[in-house]
N, C-alpha and C positions, 0 to 999 in steps of 0.2 A: 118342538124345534124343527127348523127346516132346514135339510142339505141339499147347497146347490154344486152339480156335478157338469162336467163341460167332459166331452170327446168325441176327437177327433182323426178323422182320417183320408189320408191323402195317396195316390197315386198317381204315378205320370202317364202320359200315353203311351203306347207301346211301340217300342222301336226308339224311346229317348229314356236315358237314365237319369235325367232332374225333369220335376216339372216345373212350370213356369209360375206353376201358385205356392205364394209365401204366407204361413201364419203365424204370427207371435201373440203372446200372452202379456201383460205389465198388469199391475197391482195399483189400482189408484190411489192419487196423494190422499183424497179424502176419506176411502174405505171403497174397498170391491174391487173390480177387474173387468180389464176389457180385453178382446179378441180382436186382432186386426186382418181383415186375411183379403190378400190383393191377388187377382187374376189379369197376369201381364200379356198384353198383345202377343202372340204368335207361339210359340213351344221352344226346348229347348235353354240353353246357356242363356239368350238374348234375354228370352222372358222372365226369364229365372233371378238376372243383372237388375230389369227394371222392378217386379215385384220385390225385391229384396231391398231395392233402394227408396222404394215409396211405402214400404211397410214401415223401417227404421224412421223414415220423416215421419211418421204418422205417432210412431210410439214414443218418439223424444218429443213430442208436442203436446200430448197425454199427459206423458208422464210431467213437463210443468203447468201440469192442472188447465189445458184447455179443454174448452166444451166438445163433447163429441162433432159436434155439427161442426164447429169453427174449424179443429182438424182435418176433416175431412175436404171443406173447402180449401184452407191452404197445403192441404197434399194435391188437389186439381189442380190451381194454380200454380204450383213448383212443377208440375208436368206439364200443364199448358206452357207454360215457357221454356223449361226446360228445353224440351222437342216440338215448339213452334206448332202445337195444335197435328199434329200430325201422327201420332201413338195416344191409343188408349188404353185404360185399364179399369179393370172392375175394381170395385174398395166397398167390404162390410166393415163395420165397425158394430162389433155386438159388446154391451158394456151391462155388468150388474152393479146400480150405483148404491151403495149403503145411506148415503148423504141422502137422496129424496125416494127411496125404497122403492126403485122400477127398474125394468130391465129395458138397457137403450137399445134399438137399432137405428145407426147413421147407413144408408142404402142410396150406391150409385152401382148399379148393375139390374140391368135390364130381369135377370133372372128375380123370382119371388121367394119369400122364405117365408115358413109357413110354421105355427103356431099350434097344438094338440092341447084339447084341456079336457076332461071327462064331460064336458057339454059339447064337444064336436072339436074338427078342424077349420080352422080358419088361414086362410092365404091373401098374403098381403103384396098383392101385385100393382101397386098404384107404378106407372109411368116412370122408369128411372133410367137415367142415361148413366154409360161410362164417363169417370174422368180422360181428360185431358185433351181435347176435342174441340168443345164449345168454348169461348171465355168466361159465361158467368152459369156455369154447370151447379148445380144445387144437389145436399143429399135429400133422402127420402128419409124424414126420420120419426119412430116409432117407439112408444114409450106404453107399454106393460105393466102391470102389477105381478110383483110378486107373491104368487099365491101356492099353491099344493098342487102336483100333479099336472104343472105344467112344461109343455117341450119345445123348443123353438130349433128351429131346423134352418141353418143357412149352409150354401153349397155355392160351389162356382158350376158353368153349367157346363161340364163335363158330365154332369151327371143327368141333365136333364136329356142329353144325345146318348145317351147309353140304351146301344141296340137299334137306333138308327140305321146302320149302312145292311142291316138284314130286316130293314122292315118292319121292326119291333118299339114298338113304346113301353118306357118304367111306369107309364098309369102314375106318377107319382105321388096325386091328390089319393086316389084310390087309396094306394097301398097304405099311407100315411092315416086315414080316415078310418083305418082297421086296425088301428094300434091301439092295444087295452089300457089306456092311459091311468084310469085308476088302479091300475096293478102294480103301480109302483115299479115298472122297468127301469135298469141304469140308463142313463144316457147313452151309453158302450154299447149296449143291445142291440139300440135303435140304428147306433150308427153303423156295427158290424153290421145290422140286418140289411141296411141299407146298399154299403157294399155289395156284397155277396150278392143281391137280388142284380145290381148295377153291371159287374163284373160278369155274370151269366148271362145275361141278354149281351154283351160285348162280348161272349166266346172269350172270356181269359183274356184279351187284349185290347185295353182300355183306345176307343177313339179317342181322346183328348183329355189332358189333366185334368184329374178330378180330387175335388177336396171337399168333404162334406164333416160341418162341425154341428155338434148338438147341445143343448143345454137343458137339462133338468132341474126341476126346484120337487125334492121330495121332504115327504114331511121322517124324521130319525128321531129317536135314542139314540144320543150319545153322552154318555158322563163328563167326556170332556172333550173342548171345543179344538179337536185336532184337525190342521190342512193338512190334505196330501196332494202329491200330484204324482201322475206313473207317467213313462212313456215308453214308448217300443219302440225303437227305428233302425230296418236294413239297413247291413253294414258290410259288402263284399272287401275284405281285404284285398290290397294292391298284391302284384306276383310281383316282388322284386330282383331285379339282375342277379346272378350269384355274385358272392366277392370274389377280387381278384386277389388270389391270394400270396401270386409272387412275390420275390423278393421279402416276404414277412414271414420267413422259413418255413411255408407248407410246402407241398408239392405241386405246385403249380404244374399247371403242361401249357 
């Protein structure tokens, strides 16, 4: 039997408390699941507005059962007009479809997302522009087998600028190219490791939202066919006013 495991992790840039990258999860009508994760022009509340609104078009189009690809283009187009060719935004669509047993990538974002199998890595960087720019903007799209011991790595490219403004390069092919793929790592691994290496060449304080998702297909024992899903996400409580409490017989002063 094979379990296929997804995680993910995201941070903003430093000195903004949202980042501008949105990723959601949906359950296909036909069997499997797709990731949709958009990196919105600029940082902040603004990007954070348009990725959250072009991610939702993307998953309500999904969800009634359109093609990855088709999606994809009518999320460019609702941005192409929406904002008059004038804002763009990066859009993966990473999909495991049951119905023809591959894993999709629909890819407008110039960054590459790269592929681990215990025969090597592979990066798939063909030519992809952002939405909402061009009028007849196309995805890049990439179709997999699912097999054992395979990792598919997509990011927005905050991560690729990690260590940048000191001079420093993530090597990313490198690092990714030493990963013991037939060891059977979680997906969590790959992506914590990936962090952690990201975040240290950034000195603790991310240049530019970064969001890096991973997908593993491992081979398991399990007696039975149980989903899970975990998540973890910072949560500063607000510091609220005191009450006033006059007039409601404390002691007010």
């Amino acid at each position: 039997m094979l379990e296929i495991e997804a995680a993910v992790a995201k941070v903003a840039y430093h000195g903004s408390g949202e980042s501008g990258d949105t990723l959601e999860m949906i359950e296909r009508p036909g069997g499997g699941f797709s990731f949709v994760l958009v990196d919105g022009e600029g940082t902040g509340r603004g990007a954070k507005t348009l990725s959250n609104l072009l991610v939702t078009r993307a998953i309500s189009l999904l969800k009634d059962g359109a093609r990855d690809g088709a999606a994809a283009r009518a999320v460019h187009d609702y941005l192409y007009t929406y904002r008059a060719g004038q804002v763009a935004a990066t859009l993966n669509i990473l999909s495991v479809d049951y119905q023809s047993g591959k894993i999709l990538m629909s890819r407008n974002n110039p960054a590459p997302f790269f592929v681990i199998t215990p025969e090597g890595l592979r990066s798939y960087s063909e030519p992809s522009t952002p939405i909402g720019l061009q009028p007849m903007t196309k995805p890049v799209i990439t179709e997999l087998p699912i097999s054992a011991y395979t990792y598919v790595v997509v990011f927005t490219d905050g991560l690729t600028r990690a260590g940048e403004r000191y001079g420093e390069d993530l090597g990313l092919g490198n690092f990714l190219s030493g990963w013991p793929a037939a060891a059977g790592r979680s997906a969590s691994d790959l992506t914590e490791e990936l962090l952690r290496r990201a975040l240290e060449l950034d000195r603790g304080e991310p240049a530019d939202d970064m969001s890096i998702l991973t997908l593993a297909v491992l081979p398991r024992s399990a007696p039975l066919k149980v989903r899970r899903l975990r998540a973890s996400l910072p949560f500063e409580a607000p510091t609220w006013p005191a009450p006033d409490v006059r007039g409601l017989g404390g002691d007010g002063v």
